[in-house]
N, C-alpha and C positions, 0 to 999 in steps of 0.2 A: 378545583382539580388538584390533586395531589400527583405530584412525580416520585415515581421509586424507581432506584437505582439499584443493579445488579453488582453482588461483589466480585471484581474481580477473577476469584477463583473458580467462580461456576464456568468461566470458558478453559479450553483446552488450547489456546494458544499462550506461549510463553516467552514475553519479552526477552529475554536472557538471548534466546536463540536470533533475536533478529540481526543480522547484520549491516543493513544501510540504514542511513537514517539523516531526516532532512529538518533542518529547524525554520516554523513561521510564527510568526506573530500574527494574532489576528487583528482583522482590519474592521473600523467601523461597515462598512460594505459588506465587510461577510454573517454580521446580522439582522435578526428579525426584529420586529417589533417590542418586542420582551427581552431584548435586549442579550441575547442570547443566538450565540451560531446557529445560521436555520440551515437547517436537517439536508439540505442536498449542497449545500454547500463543502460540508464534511467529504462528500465525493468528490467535490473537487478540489478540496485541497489534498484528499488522497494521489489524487491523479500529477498532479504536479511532485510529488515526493516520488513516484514511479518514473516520472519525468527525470527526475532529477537523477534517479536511478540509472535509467539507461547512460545518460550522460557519463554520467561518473565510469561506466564502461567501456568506454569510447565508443557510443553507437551515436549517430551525426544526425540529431533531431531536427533539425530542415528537413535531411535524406529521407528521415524516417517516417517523419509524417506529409511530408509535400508531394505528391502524385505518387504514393508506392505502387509497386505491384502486389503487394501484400497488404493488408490489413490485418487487425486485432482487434475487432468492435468487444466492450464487455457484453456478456450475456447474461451474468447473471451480476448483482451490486446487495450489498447488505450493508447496514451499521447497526451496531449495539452503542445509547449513548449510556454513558455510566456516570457522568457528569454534567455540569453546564459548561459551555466554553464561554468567556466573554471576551470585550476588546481588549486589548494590550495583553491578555496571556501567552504565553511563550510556548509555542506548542512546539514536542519533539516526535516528530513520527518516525516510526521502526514499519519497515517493513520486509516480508521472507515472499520470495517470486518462489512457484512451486511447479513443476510441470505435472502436469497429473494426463497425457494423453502427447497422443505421436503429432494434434494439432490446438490442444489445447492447455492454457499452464491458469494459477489460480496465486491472487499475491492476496498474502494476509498482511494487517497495518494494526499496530498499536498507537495511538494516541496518548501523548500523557504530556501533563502540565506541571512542574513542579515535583518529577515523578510521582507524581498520582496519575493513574489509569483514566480516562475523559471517555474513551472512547475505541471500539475497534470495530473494523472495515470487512468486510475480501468484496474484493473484483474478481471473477472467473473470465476468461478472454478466451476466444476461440480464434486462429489462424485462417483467412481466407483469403482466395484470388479476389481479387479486387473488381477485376472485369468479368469475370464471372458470377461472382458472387459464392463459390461453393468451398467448403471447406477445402483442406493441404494441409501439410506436414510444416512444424516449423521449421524455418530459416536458421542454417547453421548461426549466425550472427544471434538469433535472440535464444537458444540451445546453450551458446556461452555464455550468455548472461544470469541462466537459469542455470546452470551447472556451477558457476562463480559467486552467484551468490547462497546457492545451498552448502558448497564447500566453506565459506566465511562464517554462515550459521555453525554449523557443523563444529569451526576451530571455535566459534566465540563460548559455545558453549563447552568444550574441555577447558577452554582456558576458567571458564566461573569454576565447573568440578573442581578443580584444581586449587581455586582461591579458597572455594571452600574448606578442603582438607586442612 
């Protein structure tokens, strides 16, 4: 079996723009037999970078995830791998939260080892009552954190423009 890898350029997200970013090393546990990160693992260490995220915004992750009245289950999960990951690499995730809906936002995540590109994500999340079950609007609370971090995207990339000239 041969693996091939996509360059880079064929996607349409662009590092430069991300503004948060979480650094892990990986762990023999995250993986497979071949010695190489296995495939739903990558969502989970996405999920912990989002983690990390909220944090860094002062959103109170006990608060957040221990009996809410809200939820965010993902709906939708994708990875493009573009590399191998193995253990001991130093992985720096980038990722951009995006709201794309009055109950719904969608976070893109770049992957990269060594600044080389490894890998990239999106989780799509949808906002619901908890006891219900039925979709809502999001919570002012995660609205600032989608507004804060598209605004930090926003600066990091005038600031590259900028480098560039």
């Amino acid at each position: 079996m041969t693996l091939r890898f996509r360059r880079w350029s064929q996607y349409n997200i662009q590092l430069s723009k991300m503004p948060f970013t979480y650094n892990r090393t990986v762990r023999f546990h995250d993986t497979d037999a071949a010695g190489v990160v296995y495939f739903a693992n990558v969502l989970g260490i996405c999920h912990e970078a989002y983690e990390e995220s909220l944090e860094a915004s002062s959103i109170n992750l006990k608060v957040f995830f221990t009996h809410p009245s809200v939820g965010f289950p993902i709906v939708h999960a994708s990875v493009d791998f573009l590399r191998p990951m193995f253990v001991g690499d130093k992985l720096l995730i980038s990722l951009i939260p995006q709201k794309i809906g009055v109950d719904k936002f969608e976070i893109t995540y770049g992957i990269t080892v060594a600044e080389v590109v490894v890998a990239k994500a999106i989780t799509r999340h949808v906002c619901i009552d908890v006891s219900s079950r039925s979709k809502q609007e999001l919570p002012d609370e995660i609205i600032q954190w989608l507004e804060t971090n598209h605004r930090d995207a926003e600066g990091a990339e005038r600031r590259r423009s900028r480098e560039i000239m």
